[in-house]
C-alpha positions as a Markdown table, in Angstrom:
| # | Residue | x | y | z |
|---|---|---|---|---|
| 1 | Unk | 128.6 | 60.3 | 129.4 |
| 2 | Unk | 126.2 | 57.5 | 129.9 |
| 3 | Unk | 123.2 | 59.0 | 130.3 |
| 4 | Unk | 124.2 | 60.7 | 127.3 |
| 5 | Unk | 124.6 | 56.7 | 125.3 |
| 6 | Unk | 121.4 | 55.2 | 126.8 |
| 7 | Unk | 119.4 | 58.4 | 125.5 |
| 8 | Unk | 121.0 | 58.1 | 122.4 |
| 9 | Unk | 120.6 | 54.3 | 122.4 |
| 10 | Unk | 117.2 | 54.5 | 122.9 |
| 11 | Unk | 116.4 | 57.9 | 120.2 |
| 12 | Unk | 117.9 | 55.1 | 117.4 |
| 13 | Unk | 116.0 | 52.3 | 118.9 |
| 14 | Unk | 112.6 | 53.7 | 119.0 |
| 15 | Unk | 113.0 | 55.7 | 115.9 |
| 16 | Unk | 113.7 | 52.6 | 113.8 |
| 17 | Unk | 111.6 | 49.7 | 113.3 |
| 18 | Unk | 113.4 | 45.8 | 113.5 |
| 19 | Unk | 113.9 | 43.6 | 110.2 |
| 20 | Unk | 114.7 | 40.2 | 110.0 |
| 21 | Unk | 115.9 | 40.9 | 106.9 |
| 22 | Unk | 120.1 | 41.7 | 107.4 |
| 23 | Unk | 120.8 | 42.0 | 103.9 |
| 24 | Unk | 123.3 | 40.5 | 101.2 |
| 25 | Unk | 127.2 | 40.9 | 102.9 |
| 26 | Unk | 128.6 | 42.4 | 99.3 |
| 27 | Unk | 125.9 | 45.4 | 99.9 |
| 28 | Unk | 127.0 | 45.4 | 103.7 |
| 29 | Unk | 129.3 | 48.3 | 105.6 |
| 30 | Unk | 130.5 | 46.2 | 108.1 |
| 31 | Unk | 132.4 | 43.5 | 108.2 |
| 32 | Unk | 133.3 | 42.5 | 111.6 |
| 33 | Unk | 135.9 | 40.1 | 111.9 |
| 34 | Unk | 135.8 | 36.5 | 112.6 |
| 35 | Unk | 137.3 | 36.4 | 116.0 |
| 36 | Unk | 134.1 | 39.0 | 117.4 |
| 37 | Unk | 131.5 | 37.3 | 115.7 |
| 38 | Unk | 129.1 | 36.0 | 118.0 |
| 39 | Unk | 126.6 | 37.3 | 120.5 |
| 40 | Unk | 127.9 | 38.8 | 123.7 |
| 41 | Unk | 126.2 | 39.6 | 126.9 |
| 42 | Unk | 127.5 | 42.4 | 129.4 |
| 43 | Unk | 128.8 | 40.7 | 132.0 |
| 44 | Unk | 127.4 | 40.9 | 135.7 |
| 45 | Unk | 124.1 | 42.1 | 134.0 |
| 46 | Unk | 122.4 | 39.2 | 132.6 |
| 47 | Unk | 118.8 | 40.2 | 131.3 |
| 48 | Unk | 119.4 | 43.7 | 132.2 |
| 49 | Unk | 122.3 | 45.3 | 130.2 |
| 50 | Unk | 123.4 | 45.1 | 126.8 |
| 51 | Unk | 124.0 | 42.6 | 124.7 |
| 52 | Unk | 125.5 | 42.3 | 120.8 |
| 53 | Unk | 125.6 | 40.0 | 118.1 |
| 54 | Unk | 128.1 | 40.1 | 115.2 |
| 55 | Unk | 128.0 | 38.5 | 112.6 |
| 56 | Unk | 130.3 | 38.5 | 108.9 |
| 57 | Unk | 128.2 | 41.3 | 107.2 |
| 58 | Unk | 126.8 | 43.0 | 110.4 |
| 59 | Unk | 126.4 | 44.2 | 114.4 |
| 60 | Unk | 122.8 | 44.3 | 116.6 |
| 61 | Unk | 122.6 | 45.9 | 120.0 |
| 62 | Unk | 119.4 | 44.5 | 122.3 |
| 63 | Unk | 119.1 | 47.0 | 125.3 |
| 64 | Unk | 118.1 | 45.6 | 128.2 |
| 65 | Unk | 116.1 | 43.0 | 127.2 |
| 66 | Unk | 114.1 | 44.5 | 124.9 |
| 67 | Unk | 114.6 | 46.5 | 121.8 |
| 68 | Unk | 117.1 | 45.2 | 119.1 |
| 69 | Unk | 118.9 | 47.5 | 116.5 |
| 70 | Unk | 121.1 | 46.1 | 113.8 |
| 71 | Unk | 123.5 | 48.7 | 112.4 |
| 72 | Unk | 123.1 | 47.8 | 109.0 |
| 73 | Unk | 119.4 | 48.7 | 108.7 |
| 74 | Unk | 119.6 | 51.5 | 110.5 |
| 75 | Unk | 122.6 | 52.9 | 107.7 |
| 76 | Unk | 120.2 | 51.7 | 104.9 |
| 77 | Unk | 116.9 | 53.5 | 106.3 |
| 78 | Unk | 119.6 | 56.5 | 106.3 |
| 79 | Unk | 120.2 | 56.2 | 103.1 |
| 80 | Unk | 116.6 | 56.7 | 101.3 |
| 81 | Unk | 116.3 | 57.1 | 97.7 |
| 82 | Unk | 118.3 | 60.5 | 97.0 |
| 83 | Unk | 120.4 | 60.7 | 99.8 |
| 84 | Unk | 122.8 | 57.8 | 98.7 |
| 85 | Unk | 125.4 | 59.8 | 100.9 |
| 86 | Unk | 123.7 | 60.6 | 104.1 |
| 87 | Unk | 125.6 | 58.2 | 105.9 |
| 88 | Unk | 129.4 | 56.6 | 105.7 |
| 89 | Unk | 130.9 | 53.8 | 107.6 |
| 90 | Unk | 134.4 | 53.8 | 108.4 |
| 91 | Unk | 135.9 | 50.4 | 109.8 |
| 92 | Unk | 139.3 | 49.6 | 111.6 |
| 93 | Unk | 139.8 | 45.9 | 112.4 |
| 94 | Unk | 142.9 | 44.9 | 113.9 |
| 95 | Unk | 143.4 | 41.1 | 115.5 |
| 96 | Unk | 142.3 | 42.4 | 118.8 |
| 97 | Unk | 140.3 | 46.0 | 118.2 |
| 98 | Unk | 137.4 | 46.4 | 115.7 |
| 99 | Unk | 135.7 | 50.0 | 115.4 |
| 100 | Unk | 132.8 | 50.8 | 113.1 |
| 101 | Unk | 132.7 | 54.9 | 112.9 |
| 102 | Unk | 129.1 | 55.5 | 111.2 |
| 103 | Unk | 129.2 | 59.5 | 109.9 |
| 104 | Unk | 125.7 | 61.2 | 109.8 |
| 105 | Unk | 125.2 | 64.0 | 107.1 |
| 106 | Unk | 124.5 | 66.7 | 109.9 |
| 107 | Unk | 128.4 | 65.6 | 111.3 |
| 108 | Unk | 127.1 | 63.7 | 114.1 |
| 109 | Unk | 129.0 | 60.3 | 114.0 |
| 110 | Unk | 128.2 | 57.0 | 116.6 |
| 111 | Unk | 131.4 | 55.3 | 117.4 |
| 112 | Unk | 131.5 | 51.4 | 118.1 |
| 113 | Unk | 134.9 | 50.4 | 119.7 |
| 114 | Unk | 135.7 | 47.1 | 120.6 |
| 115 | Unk | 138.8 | 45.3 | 122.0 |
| 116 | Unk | 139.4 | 41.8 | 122.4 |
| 117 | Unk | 140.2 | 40.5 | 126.0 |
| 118 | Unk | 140.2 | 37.0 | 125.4 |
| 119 | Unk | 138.6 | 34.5 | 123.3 |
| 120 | Unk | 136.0 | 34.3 | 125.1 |
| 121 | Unk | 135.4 | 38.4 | 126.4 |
| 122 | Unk | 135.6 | 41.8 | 124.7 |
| 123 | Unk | 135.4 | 45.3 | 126.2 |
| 124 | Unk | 133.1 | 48.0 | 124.7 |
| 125 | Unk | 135.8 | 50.9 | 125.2 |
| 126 | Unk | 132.7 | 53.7 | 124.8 |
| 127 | Unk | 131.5 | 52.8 | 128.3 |
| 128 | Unk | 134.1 | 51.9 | 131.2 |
| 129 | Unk | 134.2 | 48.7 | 132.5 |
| 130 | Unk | 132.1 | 47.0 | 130.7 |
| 131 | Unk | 133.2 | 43.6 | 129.9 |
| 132 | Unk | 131.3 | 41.6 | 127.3 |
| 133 | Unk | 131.1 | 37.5 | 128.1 |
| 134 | Unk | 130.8 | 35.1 | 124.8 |
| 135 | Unk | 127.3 | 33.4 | 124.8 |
């Protein structure tokens, strides 16, 4: 199962180029909530593993140091002029869990799950035992 994330991870990260741009939060799909927003750094794996960064209108994933993918731009380069619909984004935020479901048009979907721990650490329930530490 994670070989199966990291090659996906890295398909969406090398087939989609970075923006500084992260767009207006009324034209956003996600809206994480206040008590996520942040940047987080896996714990144990400082410089090597994961690390994400939330904030009111979005979420980006850096992979080990070296490629960052914002899930915002990614949905909008989905969406291209006449395929409005290619892509939906379902959220479920809770005062401890927040999931962002995005659905692909072939009926592939990419699942971000999230539960709070503490203030200051989250767990990313896709991958087992990996803790998140606020930065």
């Amino acid at each position: 199962m994670k070989n199966v994330f990291l090659l996906f991870s890295l398909f969406l990260m090398l087939s989609c180029s970075n923006s500084d741009d992260n767009g207006n939060s009324s034209n956003s799909d996600f809206h994480p909530p206040a008590w996520i927003q942040g940047n987080w750094i896996q714990e144990g794996l400082s410089g090597y593993g994961v690390l994400f960064s939330f904030s009111a209108n979005d979420f980006c994933m850096t992979n080990m140091g070296l490629t960052k993918q914002c899930q915002q731009e990614l949905v909008n380069q989905m969406r291209q002029p006449g395929n409005a619909n290619a892509v939906t984004v379902t959220e479920t935020i809770t005062s401890t869990n927040y999931t962002a479901e995005i659905k692909y048009f072939a009926g592939q979907s990419v699942i971000y799950s999230f539960r709070k721990l503490s203030n200051n650490s989250i767990q990313w329930t896709a991958v087992q035992g990996s803790v998140f530490i606020r930065q």
